[in-house]
C-alpha positions in Angstrom: 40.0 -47.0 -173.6 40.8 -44.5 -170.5 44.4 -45.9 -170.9 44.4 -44.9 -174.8 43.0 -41.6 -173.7 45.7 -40.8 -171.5 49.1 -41.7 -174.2 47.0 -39.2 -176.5 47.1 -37.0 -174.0 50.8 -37.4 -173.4 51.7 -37.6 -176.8 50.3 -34.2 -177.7 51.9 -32.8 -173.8 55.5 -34.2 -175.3 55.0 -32.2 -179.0 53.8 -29.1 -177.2 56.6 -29.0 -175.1 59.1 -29.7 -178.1 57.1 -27.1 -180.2 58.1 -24.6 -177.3 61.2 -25.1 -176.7 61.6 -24.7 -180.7 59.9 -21.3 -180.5 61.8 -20.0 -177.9 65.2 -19.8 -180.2 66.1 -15.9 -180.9 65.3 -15.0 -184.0 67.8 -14.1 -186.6 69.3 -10.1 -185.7 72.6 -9.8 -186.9 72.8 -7.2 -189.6 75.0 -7.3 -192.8 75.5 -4.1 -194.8 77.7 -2.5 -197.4 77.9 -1.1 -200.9 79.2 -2.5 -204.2 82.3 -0.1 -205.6 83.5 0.7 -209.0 87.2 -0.5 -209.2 87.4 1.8 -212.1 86.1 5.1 -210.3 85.9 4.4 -206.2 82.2 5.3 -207.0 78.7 3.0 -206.5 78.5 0.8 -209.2 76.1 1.7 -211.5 73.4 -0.8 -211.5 69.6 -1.1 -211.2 67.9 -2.9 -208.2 68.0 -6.4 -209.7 71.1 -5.8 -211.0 73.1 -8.1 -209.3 73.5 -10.4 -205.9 75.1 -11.0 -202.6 75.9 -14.6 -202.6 76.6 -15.8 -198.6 77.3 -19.9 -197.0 77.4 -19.9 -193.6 80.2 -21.8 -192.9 79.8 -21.6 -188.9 78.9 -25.7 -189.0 80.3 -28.4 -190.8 78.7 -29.9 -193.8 77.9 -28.4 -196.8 75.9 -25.1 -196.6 73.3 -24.2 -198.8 73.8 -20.2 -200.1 71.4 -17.3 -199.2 71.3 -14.8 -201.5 70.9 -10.9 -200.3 69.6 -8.4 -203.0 71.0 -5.1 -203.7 69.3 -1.7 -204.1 69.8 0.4 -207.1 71.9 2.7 -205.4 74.3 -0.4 -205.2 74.1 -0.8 -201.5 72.8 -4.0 -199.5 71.2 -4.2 -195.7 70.0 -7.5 -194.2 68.7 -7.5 -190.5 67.4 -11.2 -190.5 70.6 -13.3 -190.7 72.2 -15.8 -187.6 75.2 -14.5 -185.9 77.8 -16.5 -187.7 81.3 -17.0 -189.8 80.0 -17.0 -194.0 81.8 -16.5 -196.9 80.0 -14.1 -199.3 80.1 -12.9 -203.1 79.0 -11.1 -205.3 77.2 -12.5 -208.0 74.8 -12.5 -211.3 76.0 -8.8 -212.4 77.3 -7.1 -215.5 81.1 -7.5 -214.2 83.8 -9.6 -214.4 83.4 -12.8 -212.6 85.0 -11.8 -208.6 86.5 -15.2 -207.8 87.8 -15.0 -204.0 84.7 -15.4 -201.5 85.3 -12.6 -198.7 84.9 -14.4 -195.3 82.8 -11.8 -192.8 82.4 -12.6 -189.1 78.4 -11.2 -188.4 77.3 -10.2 -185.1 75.3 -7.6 -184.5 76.6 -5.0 -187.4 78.9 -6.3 -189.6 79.7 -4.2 -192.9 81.2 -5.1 -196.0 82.3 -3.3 -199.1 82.6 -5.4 -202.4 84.7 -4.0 -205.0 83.9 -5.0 -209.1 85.2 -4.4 -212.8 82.3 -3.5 -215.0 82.3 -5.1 -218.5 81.0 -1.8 -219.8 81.3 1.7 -218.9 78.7 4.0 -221.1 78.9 7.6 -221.3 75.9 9.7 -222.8 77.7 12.5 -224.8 75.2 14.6 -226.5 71.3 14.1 -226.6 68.9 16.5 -227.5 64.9 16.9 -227.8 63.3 18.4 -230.4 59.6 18.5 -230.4 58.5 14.7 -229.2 61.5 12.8 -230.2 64.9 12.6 -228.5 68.1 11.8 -229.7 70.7 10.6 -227.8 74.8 9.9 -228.9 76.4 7.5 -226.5 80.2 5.9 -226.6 80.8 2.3 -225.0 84.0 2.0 -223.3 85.5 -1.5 -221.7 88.0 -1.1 -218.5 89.4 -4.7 -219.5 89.3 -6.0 -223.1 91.1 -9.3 -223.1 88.7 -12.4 -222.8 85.4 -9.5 -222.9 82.9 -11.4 -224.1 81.3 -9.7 -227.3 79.0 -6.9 -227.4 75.0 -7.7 -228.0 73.4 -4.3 -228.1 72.9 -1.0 -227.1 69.5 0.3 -226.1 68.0 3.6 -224.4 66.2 3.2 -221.1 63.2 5.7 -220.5 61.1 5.6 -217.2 58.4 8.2 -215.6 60.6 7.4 -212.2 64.4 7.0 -211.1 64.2 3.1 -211.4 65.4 3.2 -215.0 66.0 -0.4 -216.2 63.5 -1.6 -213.9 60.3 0.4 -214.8 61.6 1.2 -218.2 58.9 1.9 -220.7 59.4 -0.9 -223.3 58.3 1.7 -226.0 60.7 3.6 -226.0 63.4 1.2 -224.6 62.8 -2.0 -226.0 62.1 -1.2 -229.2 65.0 1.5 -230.1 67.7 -0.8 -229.4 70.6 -1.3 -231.8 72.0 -4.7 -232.1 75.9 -4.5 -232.0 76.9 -8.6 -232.1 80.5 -7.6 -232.4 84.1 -8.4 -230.5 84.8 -5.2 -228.9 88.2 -5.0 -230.7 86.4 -4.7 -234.0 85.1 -1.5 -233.8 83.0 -1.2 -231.0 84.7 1.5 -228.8 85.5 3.6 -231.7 81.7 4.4 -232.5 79.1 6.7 -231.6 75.8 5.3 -231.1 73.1 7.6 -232.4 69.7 6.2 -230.9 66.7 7.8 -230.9 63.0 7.8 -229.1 60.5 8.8 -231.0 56.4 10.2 -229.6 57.4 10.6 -225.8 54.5 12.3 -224.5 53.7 15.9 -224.1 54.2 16.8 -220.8 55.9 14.4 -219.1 59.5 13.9 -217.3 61.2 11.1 -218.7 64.2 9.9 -217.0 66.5 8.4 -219.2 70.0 6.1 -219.6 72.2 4.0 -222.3 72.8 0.6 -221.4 74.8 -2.2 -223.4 75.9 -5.9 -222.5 77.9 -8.7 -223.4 77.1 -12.3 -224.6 78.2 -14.1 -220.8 75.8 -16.1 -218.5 73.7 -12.9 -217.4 73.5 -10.6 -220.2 73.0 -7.9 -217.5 73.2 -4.4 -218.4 75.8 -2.2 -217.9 74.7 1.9 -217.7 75.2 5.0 -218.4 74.1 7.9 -215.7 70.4 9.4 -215.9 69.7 12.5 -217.6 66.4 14.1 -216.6 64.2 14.9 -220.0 61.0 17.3 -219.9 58.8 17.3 -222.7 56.7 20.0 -223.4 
């Protein structure tokens, strides 16, 4: 029995000792930043805070590696502190642009920073809007940078929020249901009309912050938007 007593005992001396040595590893500190660009303006894309994805493998070991995914803020920019020094290939991902196809392959030691660069489907400009009483009105134009193999247009919708984070607080209200359904090629039409949409009983009193936003029929169905106008009901 005293003999079973003492290979328990070093048995659970031998996993403690593993456990420790496990636990002493540096944690993960290398930091990966950057900001997703506009190849049609040089600007921040314009996106909302689930609007789209880093994509990285680290490709430091052999094997296959599973991806990581980093999000990105509204304001299109990105900043990981938890990742391993390593080599990865990373990409953008799961957005309203056209598919980037060459991984970018970053080196990340203690700061590394990386800009992506992408082609938005859709570029929306708000051209008129105006409030009278409760209800606003807004006119909006779609435009596409690239038209060959665009997938076609769903819809068009406002986005209305109380806060900056318009598409992702959006009030579905006034969003949702003041959409107009499009379902065309955007050769047929699409970039020759003005879209008249309007948001009827916003409340008395408020600020609404408000954008267009349209997509197309592809794997996401992301949404591609305008800038925010600042609205203040009375």
């Amino acid at each position: 029995m005293k003999q079973i007593i003492n290979i328990f005992v070093l048995i659970c001396f031998v996993s403690g000792f593993y456990s420790c040595e496990y636990d002493n590893f540096d944690e993960p500190s290398a930091r990966f930043s950057g900001k997703i660009i506009d190849a049609t303006t040089g600007d921040n894309f314009i996106m909302t805070s689930r609007g789209l994805e880093i994509r990285i493998w680290e490709i430091s070991w052999d094997g296959t590696p599973s991806p990581q995914t980093l999000n990105v803020k509204d304001d299109a920019t990105f900043n990981n502190n938890k990742l391993f020094a390593g080599t990865y290939k990373a990409l953008p991902v799961n957005g309203a642009f056209w598919p980037v196809k060459d991984t970018v392959v970053v080196e990340l030691k203690n700061h590394t920073v990386q800009d992506f660069t992408v082609t938005p489907y859709l570029k929306l400009r708000i051209i008129d809007h105006k409030l009278e009483g409760t209800t606003l009105t807004l006119s909006g134009k779609i435009e596409a940078p690239v038209t060959d193999g665009l997938p076609r247009v769903i819809d068009i919708q406002p986005f209305v929020a109380i806060t900056r984070f318009v598409g992702d607080a959006n009030i579905t209200e006034y969003s949702d249901n003041n959409k107009i359904e499009i379902n065309k090629n955007f050769m047929d039409g699409v970039g020759d009309e003005i879209y008249n949409l309007t948001v009827p009983n916003l409340k008395s009193g408020r600020t609404f912050y408000v954008r267009l936003g349209a997509r197309v029929d592809d794997s996401y169905k992301k949404h591609n938007f305008s800038d925010i106008i600042e609205v203040k009901v009375p």
